[in-house]
C-alpha positions in Angstrom: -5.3 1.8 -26.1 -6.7 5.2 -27.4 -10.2 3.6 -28.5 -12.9 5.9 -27.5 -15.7 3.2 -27.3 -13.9 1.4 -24.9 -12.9 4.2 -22.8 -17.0 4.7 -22.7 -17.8 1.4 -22.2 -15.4 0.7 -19.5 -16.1 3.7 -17.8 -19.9 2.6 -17.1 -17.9 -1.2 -16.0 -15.4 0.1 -14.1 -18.0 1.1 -11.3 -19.8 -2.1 -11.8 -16.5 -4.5 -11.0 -15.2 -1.8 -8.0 -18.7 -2.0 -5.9 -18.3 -5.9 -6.6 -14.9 -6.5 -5.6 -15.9 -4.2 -2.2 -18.5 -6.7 -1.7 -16.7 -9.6 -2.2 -14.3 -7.9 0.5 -17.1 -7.2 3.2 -18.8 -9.7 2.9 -16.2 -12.9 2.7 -17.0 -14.4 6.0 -20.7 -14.5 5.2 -20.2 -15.9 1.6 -17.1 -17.1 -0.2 -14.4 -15.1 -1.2 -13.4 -12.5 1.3 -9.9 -10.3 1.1 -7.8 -12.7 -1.7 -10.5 -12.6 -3.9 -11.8 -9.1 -3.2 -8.7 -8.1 -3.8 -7.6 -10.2 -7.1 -10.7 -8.0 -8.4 -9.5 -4.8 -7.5 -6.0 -4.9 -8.2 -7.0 -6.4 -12.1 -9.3 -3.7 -12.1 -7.5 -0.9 -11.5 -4.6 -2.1 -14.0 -7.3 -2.5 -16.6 -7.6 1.4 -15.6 -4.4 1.9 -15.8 -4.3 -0.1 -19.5 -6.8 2.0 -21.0 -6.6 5.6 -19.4 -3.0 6.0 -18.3 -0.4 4.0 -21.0 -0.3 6.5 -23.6 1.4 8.8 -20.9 4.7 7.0 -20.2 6.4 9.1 -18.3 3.5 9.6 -15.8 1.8 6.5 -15.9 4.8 5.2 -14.1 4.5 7.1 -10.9 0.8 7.0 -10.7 1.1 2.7 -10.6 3.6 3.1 -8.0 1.5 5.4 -5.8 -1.3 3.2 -6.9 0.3 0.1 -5.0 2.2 2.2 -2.2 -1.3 3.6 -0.9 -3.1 0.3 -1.5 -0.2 -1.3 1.0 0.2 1.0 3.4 -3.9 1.3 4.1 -4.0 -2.2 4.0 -0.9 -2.6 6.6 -2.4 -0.1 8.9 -6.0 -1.8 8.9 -4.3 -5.2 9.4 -1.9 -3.8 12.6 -4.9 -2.7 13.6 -6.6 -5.6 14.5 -3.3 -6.5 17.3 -4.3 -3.5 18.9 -7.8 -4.6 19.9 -9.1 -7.0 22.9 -8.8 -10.7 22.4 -12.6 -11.0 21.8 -11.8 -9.0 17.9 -14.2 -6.5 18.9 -18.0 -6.0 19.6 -20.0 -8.7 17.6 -23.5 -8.1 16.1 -26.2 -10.0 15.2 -25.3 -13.4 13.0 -26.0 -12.7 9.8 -25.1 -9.5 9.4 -22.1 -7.8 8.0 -20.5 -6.9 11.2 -21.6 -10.2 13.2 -17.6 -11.3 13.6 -16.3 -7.8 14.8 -13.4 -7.1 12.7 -13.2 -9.5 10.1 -14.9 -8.1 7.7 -12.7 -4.6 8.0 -9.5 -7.1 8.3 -10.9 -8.4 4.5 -10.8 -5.0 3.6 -7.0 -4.6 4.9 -6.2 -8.4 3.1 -8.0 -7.0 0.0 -5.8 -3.6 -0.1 -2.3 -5.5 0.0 -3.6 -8.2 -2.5 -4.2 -5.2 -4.8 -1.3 -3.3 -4.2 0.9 -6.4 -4.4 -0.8 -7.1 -8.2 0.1 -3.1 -9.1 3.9 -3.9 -7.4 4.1 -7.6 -9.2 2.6 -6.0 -12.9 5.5 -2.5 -12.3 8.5 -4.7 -11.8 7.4 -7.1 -14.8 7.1 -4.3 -16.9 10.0 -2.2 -15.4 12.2 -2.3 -18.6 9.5 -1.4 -21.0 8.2 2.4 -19.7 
């Protein structure tokens, strides 16, 4: 897509849809969702990216979706070993209520979230292996 207005308009979105999929991330064992949806979101967000800033360049496009997902699952395999590391009791816990009142969880969301999203950038690359 080489259309200027929606390379504007999503532009102004794009920030809109990433803050709420981070939300949706922290904030899943408060409020439903947590790091599936969270993740959904930012994974079909960041191939809507991808769609409208990055297809006209074939030959790079490729690599950057591959990075794209390799980052997204690595971070998110390190923050989710993480959590074996730490005591039985899953870390200090706050006050109820508040976004760090089940110790790690909410960063574990995070990690969830990250390997949704790179697994939506893997799934959408070997669909469309054949056509770049």
């Amino acid at each position: 897509m080489g259309d200027y207005i929606t390379k504007v308009v999503f532009r102004y979105i794009l920030l809109v849809v990433l803050l709420y999929s981070f939300y949706i991330l922290l904030h899943g064992h408060l409020s439903p969702g947590g790091g599936f949806a969270g993740g959904m979101i930012l994974g079909l967000a960041l191939l809507l990216y991808f769609f409208i800033f990055i297809s006209d360049a074939k030959t790079k496009s490729r690599r950057l979706l591959v990075d794209m997902a390799t980052v997204a699952i690595v971070v998110g395999g390190v923050v989710e070993g993480v959590k074996f590391l730490i005591a039985k009791e899953h870390g200090p816990v706050g006050t109820p209520g508040t976004l760090f009142s089940v110790g790690i969880v909410g960063i574990v969301n995070f990690g969830i979230g990250l390997l949704v999203a790179g697994t939506v950038l893997s799934i959408y690359y070997l669909l469309m292996e054949g056509e770049f």
